[in-house]
C-alpha positions as CSV (number, residue, x, y, z in Angstrom):
1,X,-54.9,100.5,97.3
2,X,-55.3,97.7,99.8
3,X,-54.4,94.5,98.2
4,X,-57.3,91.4,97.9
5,X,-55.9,87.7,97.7
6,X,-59.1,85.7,96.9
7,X,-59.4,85.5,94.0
8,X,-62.9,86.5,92.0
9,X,-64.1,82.9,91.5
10,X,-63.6,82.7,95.3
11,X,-65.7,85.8,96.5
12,X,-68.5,85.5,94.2
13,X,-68.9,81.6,95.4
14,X,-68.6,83.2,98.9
15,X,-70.3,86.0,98.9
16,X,-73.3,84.9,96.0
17,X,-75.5,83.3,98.3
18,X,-75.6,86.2,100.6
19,X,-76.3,88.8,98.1
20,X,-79.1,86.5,97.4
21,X,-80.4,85.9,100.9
22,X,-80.3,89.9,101.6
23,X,-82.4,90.1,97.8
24,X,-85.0,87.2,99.1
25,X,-85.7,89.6,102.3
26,X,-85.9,92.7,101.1
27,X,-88.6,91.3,98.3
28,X,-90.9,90.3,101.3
29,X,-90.5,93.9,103.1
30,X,-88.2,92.4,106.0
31,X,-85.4,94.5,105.2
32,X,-85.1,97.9,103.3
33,X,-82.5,96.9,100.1
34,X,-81.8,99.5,97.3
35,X,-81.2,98.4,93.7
36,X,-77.8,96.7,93.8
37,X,-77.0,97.4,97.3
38,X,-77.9,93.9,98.4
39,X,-74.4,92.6,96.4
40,X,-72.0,95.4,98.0
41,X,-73.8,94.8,101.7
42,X,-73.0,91.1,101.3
43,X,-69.5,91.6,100.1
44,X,-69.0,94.4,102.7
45,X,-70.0,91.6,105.4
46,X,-67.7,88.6,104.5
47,X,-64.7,91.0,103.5
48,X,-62.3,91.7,106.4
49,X,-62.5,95.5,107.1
50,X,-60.0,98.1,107.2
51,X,-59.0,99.5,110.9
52,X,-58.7,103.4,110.4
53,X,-56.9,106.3,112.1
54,X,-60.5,108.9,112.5
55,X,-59.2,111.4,114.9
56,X,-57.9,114.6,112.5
57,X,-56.3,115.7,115.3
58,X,-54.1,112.3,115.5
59,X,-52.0,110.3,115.0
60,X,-49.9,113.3,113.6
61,X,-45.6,112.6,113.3
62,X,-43.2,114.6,112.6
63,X,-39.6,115.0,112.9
64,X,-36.1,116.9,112.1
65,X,-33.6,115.9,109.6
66,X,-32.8,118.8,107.8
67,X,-29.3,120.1,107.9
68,X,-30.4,124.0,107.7
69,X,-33.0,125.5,105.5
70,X,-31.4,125.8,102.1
71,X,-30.6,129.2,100.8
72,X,-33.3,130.7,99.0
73,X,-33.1,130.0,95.4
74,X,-35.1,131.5,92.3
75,X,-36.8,127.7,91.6
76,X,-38.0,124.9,93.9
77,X,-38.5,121.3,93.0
78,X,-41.6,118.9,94.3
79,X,-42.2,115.3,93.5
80,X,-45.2,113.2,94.2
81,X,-44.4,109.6,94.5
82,X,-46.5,106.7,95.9
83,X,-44.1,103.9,97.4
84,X,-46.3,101.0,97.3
85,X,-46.8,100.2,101.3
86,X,-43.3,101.6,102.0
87,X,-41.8,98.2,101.0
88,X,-38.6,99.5,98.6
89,X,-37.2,102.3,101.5
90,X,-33.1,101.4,100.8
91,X,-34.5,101.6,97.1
92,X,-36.1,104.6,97.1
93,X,-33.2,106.4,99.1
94,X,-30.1,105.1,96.2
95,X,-33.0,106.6,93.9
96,X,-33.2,110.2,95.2
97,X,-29.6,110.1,95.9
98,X,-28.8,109.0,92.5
99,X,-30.9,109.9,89.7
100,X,-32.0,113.8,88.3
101,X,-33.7,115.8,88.9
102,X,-35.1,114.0,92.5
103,X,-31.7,114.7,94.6
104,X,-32.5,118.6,94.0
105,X,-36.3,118.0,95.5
106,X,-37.4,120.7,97.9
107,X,-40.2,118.6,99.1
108,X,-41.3,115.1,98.7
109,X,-45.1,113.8,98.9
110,X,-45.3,110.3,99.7
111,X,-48.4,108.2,99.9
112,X,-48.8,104.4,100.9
113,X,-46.5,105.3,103.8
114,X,-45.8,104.0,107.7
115,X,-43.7,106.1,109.8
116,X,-40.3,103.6,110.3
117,X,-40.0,104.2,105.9
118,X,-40.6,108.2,106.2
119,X,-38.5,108.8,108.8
120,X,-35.7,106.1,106.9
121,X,-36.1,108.6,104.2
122,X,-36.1,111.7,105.9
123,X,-32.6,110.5,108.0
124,X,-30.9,109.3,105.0
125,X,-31.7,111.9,102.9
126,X,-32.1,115.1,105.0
127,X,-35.5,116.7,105.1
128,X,-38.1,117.5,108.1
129,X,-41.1,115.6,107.8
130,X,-45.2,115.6,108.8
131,X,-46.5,111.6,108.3
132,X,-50.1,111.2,109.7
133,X,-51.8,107.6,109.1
134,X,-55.1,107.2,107.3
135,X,-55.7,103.4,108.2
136,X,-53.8,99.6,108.6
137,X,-53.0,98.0,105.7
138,X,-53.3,94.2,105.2
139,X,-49.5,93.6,106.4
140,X,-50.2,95.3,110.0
141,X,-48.5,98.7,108.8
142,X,-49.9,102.1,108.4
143,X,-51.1,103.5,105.5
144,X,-50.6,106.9,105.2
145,X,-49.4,110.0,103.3
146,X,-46.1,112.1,104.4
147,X,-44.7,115.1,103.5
148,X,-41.2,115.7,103.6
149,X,-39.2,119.1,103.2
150,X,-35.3,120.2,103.1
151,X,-37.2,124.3,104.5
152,X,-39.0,124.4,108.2
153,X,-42.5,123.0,108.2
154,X,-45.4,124.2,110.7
155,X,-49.0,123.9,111.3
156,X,-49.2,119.9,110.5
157,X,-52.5,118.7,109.9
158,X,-54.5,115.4,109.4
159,X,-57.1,116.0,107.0
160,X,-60.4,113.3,106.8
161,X,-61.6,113.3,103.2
162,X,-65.4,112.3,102.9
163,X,-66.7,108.4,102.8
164,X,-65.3,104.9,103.1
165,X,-64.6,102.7,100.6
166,X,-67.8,100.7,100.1
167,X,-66.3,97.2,100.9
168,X,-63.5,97.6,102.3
169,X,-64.4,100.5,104.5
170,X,-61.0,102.1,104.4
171,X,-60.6,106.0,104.8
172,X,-58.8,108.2,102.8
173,X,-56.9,111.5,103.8
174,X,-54.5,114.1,103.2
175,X,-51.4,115.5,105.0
176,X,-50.7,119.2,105.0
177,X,-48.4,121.2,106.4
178,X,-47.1,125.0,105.6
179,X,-43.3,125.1,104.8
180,X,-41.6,128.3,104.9
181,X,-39.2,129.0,102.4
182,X,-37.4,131.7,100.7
183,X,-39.0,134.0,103.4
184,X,-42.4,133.4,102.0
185,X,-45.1,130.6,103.5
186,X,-46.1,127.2,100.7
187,X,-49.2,125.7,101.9
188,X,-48.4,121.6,101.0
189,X,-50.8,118.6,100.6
190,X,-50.0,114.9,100.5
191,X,-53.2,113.1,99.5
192,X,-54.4,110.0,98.4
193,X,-57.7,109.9,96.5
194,X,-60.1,106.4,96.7
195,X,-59.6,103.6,94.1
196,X,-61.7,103.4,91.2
197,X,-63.6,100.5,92.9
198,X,-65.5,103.0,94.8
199,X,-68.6,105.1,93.9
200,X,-67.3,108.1,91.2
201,X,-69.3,110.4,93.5
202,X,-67.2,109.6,96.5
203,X,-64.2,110.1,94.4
204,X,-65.3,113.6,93.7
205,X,-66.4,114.5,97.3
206,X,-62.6,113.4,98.5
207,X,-61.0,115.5,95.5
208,X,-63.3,118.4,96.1
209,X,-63.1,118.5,100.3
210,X,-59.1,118.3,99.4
211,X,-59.8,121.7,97.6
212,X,-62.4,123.1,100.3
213,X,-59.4,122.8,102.6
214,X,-57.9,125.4,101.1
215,X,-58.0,129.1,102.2
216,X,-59.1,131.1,99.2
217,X,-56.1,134.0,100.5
218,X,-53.1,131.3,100.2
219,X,-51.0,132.9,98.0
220,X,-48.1,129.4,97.0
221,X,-50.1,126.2,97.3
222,X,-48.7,122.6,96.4
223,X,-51.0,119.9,95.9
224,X,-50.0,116.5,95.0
225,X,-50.5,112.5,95.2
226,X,-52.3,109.3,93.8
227,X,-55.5,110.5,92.3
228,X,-56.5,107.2,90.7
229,X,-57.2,108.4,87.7
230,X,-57.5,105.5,85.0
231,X,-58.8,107.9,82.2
232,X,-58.0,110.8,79.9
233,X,-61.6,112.1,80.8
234,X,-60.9,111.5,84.5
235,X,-57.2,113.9,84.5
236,X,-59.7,116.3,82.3
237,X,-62.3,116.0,85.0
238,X,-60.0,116.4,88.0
239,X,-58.2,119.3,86.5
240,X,-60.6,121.6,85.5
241,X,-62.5,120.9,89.3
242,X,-59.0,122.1,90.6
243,X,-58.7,125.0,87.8
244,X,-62.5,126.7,89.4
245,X,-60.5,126.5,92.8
246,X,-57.8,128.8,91.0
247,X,-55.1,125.6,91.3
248,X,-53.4,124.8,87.8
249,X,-52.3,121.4,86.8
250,X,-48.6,121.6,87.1
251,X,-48.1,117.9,85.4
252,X,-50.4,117.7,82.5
253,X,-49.6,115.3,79.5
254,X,-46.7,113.6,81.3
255,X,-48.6,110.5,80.2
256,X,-48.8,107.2,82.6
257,X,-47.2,107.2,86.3
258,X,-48.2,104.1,87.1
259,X,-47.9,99.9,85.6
260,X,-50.4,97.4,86.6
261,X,-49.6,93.9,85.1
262,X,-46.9,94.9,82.8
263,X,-49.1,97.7,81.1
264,X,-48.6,101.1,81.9
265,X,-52.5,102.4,81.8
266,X,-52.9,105.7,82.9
267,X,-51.8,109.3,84.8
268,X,-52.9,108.5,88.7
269,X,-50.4,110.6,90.1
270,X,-50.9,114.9,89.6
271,X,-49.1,118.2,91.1
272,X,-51.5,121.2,91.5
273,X,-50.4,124.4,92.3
274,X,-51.2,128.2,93.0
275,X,-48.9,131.3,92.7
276,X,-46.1,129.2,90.8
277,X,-45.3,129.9,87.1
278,X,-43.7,125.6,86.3
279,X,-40.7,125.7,84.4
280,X,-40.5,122.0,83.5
281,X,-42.2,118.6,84.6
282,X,-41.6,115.1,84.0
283,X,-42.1,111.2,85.1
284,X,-39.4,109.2,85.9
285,X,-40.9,106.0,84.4
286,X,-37.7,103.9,84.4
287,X,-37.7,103.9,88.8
288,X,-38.6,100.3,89.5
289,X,-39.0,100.7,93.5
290,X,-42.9,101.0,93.2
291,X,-45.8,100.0,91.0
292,X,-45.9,104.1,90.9
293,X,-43.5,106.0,89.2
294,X,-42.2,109.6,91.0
295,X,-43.5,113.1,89.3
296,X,-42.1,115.9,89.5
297,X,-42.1,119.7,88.8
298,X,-40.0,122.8,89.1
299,X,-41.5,125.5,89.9
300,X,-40.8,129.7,90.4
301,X,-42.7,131.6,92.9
302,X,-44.5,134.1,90.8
């Protein structure tokens, strides 16, 4: 999520006499003000807005770093891991060089990326990659969500996911591409799903157009990334959406993948997949290089 320094105390005192001004004219019919919009509309106008990347058709990166395609193999290994603005890159890399079971990963979904960190990654630690930007963050970086795979990727794609944030107006999106491995084609998304900030409707529409996008005849799906779910009900919610799209939930009851002020409050990050049976799953909850944590599965083509 795009981080705010003013503090609370600072925006209401900022924003409160806005909110109030919109309120006085919509009561004498000179503007048209829905219940509790007038607030949002006032902190929309004095918070600085996100610049975003609209265009699904660009900006779109990719690039080559894998040796060969890997010899097939009766199990492949994914990992979803957000990386936190792309800030820990040397980090991450003596991570997934280092620590089981991410060395073995087929392919890699990153989210909160800029291009200079995924291809850092994908040179140090030999994969092809698709990276496509959704928006700047604060720092002047882009903010986006990468894919990386050791097997050939094709077809990359940009995918714009329904609404902006409602003060912030930041976009969301997902990266997909189609790797083909083991002689059969894996249809791969890297998304990242709206903070819980924003309406719960507009979280839905972004989960469900992520599931729209995908052909009902795709026989190996991956789906994975921040979700930003903060409750049990939420991963309940999100899960049985994906389940009527004929996806299963490849990382259930792995418990919290992310900390937030030294608490560790919920499972944000998920792996979905169709025509995979999983043989095991697990957070790595000890990796320090994001306020994430990386999750993984193994999985066998069925």
């Amino acid at each position: 999520m795009i981080r705010s320094r003013p503090t609370l105390r600072r925006l209401a005192a900022l924003f409160l006499p806005l909110s109030l001004g919109l309120v006085a004219l919509g009561a004498v019919g000179l503007v048209s003000v829905r219940p509790g919009q007038a607030a949002q509309l006032a902190l929309r106008a004095g918070l600085p807005q996100t610049e975003n990347y609209p265009d699904p058709t660009g900006p779109i990166a990719t690039g080559h770093y894998a040796p060969a395609a890997p010899l097939a193999g009766d199990e492949l290994l994914v990992v979803t891991y957000n990386l936190r603005y792309a800030e820990a890159i040397s980090e991450t890399i003596a991570t997934f060089q280092s620590v089981d079971p991410l060395a073995a990963a087929d392919f890699i979904l990153l989210q909160e990326m800029d291009e200079v960190g995924v291809a850092a990654l994908a040179r140090a630690l030999g994969y092809d990659y698709v990276y496509a930007p959704a928006s700047v963050a604060e720092d002047g970086d882009d903010f986006g969500n990468a894919i990386l795979s050791r097997w050939p990727l094709s077809d990359p794609q940009k995918l714009i996911l329904p609404g902006l944030h409602p003060l912030t107006g930041q976009q969301r999106t997902a990266t997909r591409a189609t790797a083909r491995a083991g002689g059969s084609d894996i249809l791969l998304y890297s998304t990242h799903i709206e903070i819980v900030t924003a309406p719960v409707a507009l979280r839905m529409e972004q989960m469900a157009a992520v599931l729209a996008d995908v052909p009902g005849a795709a026989e190996r799906v991956i789906i994975g990334g921040d979700f930003n779910t903060v409750t049990g009900e939420g991963v309940q919610t999100l899960a049985e959406q994906y389940a009527a799209g004929n996806l299963d939930h490849a990382t259930p009851g792995l418990g919290p993948t992310l900390t937030r002020f030294g608490l560790r409050p919920s499972a944000a990050d998920h792996l979905f997949t169709r025509g995979f049976d999983v043989v095991d799953a697990g957070v790595l909850g000890d990796v320090s290089a994001s306020d994430h944590f990386p999750v993984w599965a193994r999985l066998r083509p069925r």
